[in-house]
N, C-alpha and C positions, 0 to 999 in steps of 0.2 A: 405596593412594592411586591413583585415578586421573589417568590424563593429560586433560590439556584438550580436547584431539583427539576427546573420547571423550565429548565433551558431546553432548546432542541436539541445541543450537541452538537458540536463542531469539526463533525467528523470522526470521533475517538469511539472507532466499531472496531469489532476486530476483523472486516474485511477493507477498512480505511489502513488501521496499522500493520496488516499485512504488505496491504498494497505498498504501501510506502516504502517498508523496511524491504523488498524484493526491488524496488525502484532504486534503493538508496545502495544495495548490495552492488547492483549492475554500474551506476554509478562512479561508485569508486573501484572496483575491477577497473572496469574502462578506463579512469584517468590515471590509475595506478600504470596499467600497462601502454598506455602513448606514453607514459617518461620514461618507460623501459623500452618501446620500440617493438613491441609483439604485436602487431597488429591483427592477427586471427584473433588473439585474447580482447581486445580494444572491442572487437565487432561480436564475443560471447559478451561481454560485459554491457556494451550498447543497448542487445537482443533483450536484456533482463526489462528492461523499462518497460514496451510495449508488454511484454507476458507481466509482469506487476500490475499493471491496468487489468491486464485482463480476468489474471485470478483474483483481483480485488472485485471485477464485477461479477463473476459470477458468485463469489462469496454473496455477496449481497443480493444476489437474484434468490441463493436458498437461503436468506433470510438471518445473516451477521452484520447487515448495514446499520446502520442507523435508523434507529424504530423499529427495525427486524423483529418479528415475532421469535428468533432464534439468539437474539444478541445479546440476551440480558438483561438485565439494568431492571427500572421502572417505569418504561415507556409505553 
C-alpha cells in the first residue's frame, strides 16, 4: 500500500492554482457582465482565460508546476 506522500499531485502547484483562480476571475467578470449588457467588459473578462493558461505556463516553465524543482513540497 502506498502512502499518500507518494502521490504525484493532481495539479495542486502554485502555477496550477494560479492558473485557475485568473481563469475563474475572468470567468465570472464575463458572465457577471452579459447580464448586465457591457459587453467590452464581457470581452476583458473573456481575455482573462487564455492569459491564465498562459501565466500558469510559464510559472511552471520556471519551475512552480508540479515536481518543479521551485514548487515545494517533497517531490
Amino acid at each position: 500500500m502506498s502512502d499518500i506522500s507518494e502521490e504525484p499531485g493532481h495539479g495542486s502547484s502554485p502555477a496550477a492554482w494560479t492558473a485557475v483562480v485568473i481563469m475563474l476571475i475572468g470567468f465570472v467578470i464575463a458572465t457577471a457582465f452579459l447580464f448586465l449588457n457591457v459587453i467590452p467588459l464581457v470581452w476583458l473578462g473573456a481575455a482573462l482565460v487564455p492569459i491564465g493558461l498562459i501565466v500558469g505556463g510559464l510559472l511552471k516553465a520556471v519551475g512552480l508546476g508540479v515536481g518543479g524543482h521551485r514548487a515545494g513540497g517533497s517531490h
